[in-house]
N, C-alpha and C positions, 0 to 999 in steps of 0.2 A: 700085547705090546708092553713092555717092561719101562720102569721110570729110572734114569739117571739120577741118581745124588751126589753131589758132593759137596765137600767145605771148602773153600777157595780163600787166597790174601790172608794166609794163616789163620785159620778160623774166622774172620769176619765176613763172608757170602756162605750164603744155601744158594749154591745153584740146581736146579731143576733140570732137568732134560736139557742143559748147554745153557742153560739162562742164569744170570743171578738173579735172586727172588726173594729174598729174607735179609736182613742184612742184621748186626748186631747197633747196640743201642739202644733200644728201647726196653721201655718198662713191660714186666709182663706180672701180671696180678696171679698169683700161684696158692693154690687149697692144698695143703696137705705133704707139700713137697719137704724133703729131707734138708735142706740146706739151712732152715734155721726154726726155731721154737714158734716163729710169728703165725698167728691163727691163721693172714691172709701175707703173703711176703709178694711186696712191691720191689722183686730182681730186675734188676738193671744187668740186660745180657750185655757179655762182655765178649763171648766167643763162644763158636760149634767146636764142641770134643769129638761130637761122634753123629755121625748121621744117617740114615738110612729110609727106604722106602717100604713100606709094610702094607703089600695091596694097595688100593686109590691112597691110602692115609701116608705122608712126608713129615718123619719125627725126626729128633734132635733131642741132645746129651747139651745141656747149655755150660757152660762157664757163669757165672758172675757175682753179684752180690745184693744183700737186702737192704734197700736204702735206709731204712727202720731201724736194723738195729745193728747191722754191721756184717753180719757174716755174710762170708765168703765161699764157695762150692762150686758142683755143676748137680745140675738139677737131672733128674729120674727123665726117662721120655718123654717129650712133648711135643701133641702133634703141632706143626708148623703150618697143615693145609693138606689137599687133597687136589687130586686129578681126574678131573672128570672123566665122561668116557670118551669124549673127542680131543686128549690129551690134554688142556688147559689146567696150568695149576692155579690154586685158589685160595689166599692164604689166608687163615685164621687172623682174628682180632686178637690184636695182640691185650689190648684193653680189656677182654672179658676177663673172666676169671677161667682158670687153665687149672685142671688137674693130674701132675704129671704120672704116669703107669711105672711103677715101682717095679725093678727086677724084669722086665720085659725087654728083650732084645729080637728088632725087626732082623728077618732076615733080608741079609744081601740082595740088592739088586742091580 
């Protein structure tokens, strides 16, 4: 069985298999990502660029900014959650720390 993604309300919903399930706004604690110099960058999502489903794992192309020091981007993949095997999706803490997959593009689903 295949997972539905998309970005919905101009980039602000991830919906999941016909569901909205992620929504933009919140802070996501990010290691390593490209959008600014900060050892740990406290982004504040602003919008889905791009989204995709890659096996159980639901990643996203984020928009936003680091509230730290300023800049501005869309961050590397990052997974948003996962779907079980009885379809339920499951989303990630946004609060942990996230390390986004540089250069990786999920294929289509």
């Amino acid at each position: 069985m295949g997972t539905a993604v998309h970005q919905l309300d101009d980039g602000a919903w991830l919906s999941v298999n016909d569901q909205r399930r992620v929504n933009v706004g919140d802070l996501w604690l990010l290691a390593g990502d490209s959008v600014c110099d900060c050892p740990l960058t406290d982004f504040l999502a602003e919008g889905f660029v791009a989204v995709a489903a890659d096996g159980a794992a639901v990643e996203a192309r984020v928009a936003g900014q680091c509230i730290a020091c300023g800049a501005s981007g869309v961050t590397d993949w990052l997974e948003m959650g996962r779907v079980d095997p009885e379809g339920r999706f499951r989303p990630v803490e946004s609060t942990s720390v996230h390390r986004p997959r540089r250069g990786r593009r999920p294929s289509p689903k």
